[in-house]
N, C-alpha and C positions, 0 to 999 in steps of 0.2 A: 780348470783342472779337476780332476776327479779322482784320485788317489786320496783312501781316507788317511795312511800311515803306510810308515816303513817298515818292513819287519823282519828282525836278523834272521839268517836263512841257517845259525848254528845255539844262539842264547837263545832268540824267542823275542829281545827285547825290542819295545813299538818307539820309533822315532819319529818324529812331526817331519810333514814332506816340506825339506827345505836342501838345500842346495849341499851335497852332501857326499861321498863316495862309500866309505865302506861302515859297518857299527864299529862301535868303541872297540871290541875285540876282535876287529881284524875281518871279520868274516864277511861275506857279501848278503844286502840286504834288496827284501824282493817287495816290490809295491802289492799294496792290497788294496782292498777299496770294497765298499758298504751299498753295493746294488740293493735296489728295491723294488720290485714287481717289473726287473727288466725284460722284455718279452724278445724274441727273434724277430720277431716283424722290426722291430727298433734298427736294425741293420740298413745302412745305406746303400741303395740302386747306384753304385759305383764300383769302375773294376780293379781300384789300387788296393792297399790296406787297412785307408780310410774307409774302406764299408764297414768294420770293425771297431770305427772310435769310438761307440758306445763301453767298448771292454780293452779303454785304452786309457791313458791319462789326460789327453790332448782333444779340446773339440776339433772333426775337421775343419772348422773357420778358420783354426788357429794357425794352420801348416801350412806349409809351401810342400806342393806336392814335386815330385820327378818321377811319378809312375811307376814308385817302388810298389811292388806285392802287385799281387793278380797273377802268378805265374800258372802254368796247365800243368797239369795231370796227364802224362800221358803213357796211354799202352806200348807194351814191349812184346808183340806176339810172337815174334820170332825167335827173340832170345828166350823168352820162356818157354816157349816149342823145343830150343836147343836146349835149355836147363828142365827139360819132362816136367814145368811147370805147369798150374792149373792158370795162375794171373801175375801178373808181372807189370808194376805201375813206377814211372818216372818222375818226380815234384821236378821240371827243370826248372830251378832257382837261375841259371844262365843268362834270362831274360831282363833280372832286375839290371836299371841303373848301375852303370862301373860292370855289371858283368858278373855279378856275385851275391850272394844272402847279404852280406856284410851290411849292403845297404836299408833292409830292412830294421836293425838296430838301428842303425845313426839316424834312418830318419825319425823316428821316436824320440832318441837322445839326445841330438841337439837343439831340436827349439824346446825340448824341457828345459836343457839346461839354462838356454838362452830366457826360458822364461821367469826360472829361479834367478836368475840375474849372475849367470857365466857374462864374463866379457871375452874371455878368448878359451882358447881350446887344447890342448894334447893329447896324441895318442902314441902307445907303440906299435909297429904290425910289423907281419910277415909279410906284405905288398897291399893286400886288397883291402880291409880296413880303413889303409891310410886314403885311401881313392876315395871310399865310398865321405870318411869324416871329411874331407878337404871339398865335395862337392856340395854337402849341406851347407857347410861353413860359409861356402862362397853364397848362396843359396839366403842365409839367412844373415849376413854380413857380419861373420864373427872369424876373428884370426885364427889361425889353425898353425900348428905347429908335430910334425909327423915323425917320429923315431924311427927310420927303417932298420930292421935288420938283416944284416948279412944275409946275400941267397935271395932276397925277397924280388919277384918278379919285375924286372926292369919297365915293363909297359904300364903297372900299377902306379911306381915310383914318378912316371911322365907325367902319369895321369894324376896325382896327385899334385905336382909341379904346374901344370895346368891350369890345375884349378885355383892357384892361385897360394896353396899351403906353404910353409917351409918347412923345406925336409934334408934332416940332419941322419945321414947312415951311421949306422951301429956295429962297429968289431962285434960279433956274435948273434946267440939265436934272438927270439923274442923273449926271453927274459934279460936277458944286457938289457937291449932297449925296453922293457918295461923298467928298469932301475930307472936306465936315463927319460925318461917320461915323466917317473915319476919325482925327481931331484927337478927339472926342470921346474913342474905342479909347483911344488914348495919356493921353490926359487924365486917364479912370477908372479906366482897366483891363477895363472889358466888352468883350469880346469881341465883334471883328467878323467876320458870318456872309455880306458880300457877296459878289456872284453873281462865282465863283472867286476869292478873295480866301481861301477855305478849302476843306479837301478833298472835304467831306461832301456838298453838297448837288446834287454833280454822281452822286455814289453812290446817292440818290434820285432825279435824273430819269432814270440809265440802264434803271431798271425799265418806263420809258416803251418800251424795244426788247424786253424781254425778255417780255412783254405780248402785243408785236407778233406777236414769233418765237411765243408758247404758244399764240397764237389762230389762226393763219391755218395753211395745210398746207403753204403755202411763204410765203418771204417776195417781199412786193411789189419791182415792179422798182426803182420810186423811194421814195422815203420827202421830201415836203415842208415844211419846218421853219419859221417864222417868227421872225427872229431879231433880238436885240439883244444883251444879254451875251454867249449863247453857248452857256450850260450847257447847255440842251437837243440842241444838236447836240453838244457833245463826248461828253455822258452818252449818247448814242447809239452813234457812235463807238467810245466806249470799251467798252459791253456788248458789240460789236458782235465787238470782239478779244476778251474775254472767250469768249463762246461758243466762237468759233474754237480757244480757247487748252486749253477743258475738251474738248471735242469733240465739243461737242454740236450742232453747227451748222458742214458744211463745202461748205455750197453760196454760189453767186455771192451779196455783200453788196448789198445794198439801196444803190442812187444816194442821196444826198444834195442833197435841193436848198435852198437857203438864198434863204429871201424877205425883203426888206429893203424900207422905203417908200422911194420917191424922195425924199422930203425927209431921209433920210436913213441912207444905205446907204455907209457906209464899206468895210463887206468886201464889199460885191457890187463896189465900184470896186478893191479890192485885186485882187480876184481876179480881175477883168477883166485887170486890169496885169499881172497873172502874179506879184506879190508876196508875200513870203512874211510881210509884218504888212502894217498898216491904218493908213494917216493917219486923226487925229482930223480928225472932221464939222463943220464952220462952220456955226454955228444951224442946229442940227437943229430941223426943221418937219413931222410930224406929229400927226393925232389918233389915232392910234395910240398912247397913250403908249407901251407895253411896246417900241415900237419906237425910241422916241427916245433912243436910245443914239448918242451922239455916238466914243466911242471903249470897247473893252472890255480889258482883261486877258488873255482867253482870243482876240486873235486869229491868233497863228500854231496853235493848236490845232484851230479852226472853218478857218481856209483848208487844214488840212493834211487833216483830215476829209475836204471838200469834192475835193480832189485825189486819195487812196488810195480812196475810192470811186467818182470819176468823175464826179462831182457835174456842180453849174452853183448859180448866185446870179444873182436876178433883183433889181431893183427895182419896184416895181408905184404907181400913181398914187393919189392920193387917192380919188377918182369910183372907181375902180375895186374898193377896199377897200371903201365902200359898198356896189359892186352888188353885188361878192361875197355878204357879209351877207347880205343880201335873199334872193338866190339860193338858199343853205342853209337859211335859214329856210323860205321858202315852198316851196320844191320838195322837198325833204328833212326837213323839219321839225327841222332841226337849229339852234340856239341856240348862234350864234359871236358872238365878240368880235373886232373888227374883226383885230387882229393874227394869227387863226385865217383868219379871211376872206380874209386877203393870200397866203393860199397856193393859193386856187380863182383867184385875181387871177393869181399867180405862174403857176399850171399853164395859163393861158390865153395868157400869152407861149410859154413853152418849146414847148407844142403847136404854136403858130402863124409858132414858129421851129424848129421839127422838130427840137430837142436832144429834145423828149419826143416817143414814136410813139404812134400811137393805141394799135396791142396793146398798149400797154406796162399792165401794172398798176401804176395810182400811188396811194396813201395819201397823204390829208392832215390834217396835226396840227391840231388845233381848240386853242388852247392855255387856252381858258376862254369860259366863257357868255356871251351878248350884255348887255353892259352890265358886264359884269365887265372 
């Protein structure tokens, strides 16, 4: 393991990496770790996420892979021909394992956990989380136990079920079932692996940048994000220093932009307010589940992202996450999940509110397959 310490992502204070969830004060804490003449050549000739274990915590020896990470980059010339765009680029995340990013975290997070010496597991989710935690689990033979909430996509819930998890449905959003995850944690002692609530699974969605950065010959001006917990934009973010820090990457950083539904966008209204956390959402109303996050853990970390890079946070309408969909499907033949979709939703504000320019080159994250 190659993490040198922990370190709260609100005090500052450094904790020994041991088996752990959040600092003394609540806040979410982020691995760091003490590189030394690490070079790019160091990167391994393989095409999951594992070509990355140099700037991860886990050797690859150590993992059981599923072929999470290695997703394409791909061009959208027609939609950007229809948006009088200059470039127009797709991360389709669709391709990982379960059908989602999700799985990029847990695979990071579980055999950490399991290496710290977790014996079983909990998670709460909106559907896809609990698929991606239950297929590691099974993967590296650790119990899983999954809090679904209300809404949460029935074919995740299977798939979860499948994989061998139990899974206990939650009256309410994703925060009910984070209470009951987390009562449960205390109750057994499994360990709980929710979205920032531990360090790891933000260590696997950062691969999502580093991806970015190996594929293209520069990085796009914007990077589009659809959000709810969060992890995906901090694990951005934070690769984002990273590179900066080894020195391997010392051109302008990639915009941030954070898309949220209007039934419910907490940090897009934080950040409007110029705020440095997020009031909890009063009934949050999406079908987007992945988006119905009413309040997260990680949000001075996502508005402070949003800020050092220059960001912008939209919210986008229902009808609109529809067309979106549709739009990528048919014209690009890309296979989005509505919460990937709300980011072509998102980019059609920002353009039409001139925070984004046509020249501008934007990337947008697909965060999983349609129907996923």
């Amino acid at each position: 393991m190659r993490p040198a310490y922990l370190e709260c992502s609100a005090c500052e204070k450094r904790h020994e990496v041991r088996l752990r969830n959040t600092c003394d004060c609540g806040a979410p804490l982020l691995v760091r770790y003490a590189w030394s003449g690490l070079e790019r050549d160091s990167l391994a000739a393989r095409p999951d996420l594992w070509r990355y274990a140099p700037l991860l915590p886990l050797d690859a020896g150590e993992v059981i892979s599923r072929g999470e990470g290695g997703t394409p980059v791909l061009h959208a010339p027609r939609l950007a021909e229809v948006l009088g765009m200059r470039d127009l680029l797709v991360k389709d995340e669709g391709r990982n394992p379960t059908g989602t990013f999700k799985a990029r975290g847990m695979a990071v997070a579980v055999p950490m956990a399991r290496a710290l010496g977790a014996k079983s597991l909990v998670v709460p989710t909106a559907g896809n989380a609990g698929a991606s935690l239950a297929m590691f689990a099974a993967a590296y033979g650790l119990p899983a136990t999954v809090y679904v909430a209300e809404g949460a996509p029935a074919a995740a819930t299977r798939e979860a079920e499948a994989f061998g998890a139990s899974v206990v449905p939650v009256a309410g959003s994703i925060a009910d079932a984070g209470r009951e995850a987390a009562a449960a944690s205390v109750a057994t002692g499994a360990f709980n692996v929710a979205t920032l609530r531990e360090p790891y699974r933000v260590e696997g969605k950062k691969t999502m940048l580093l991806e970015i950065w190996d594929a293209l010959p520069e990085m796009p001006d914007w990077i589009l994000f659809p959000t709810g917990g969060g992890t995906g934009v901090v694990g951005i973010w934070k690769a984002l220093g990273e590179l900066r820090d080894l020195g391997w990457y010392t051109g302008p950083w990639p915009r941030i932009g954070l898309v949220q539904a209007e039934g419910c966008a907490p940090l897009v209204r934080a950040f409007r307010e110029g705020k440095v956390t997020a009031d909890p959402w009063p009934d949050p109303q999406t079908a987007a589940s992945g988006l119905r996050v009413p309040a997260t853990i990680a949000d001075r970390l996502v508005l402070r992202a949003l800020r050092e890079t220059r960001g912008a946070a939209v919210a986008v309408a229902e009808d609109d996450m529809a067309r979106a969909k549709e739009d990528l499907a048919r014209r690009e033949g890309v296979s989005a999940c509505l919460e990937g979709a709300a980011t072509l939703a998102g980019l059609r504000h920002l353009l039409a509110d001139g925070i984004v320019a046509a020249g501008d080159s934007v990337l947008l994250v697909n965060t999983g397959r349609g129907g996923a």
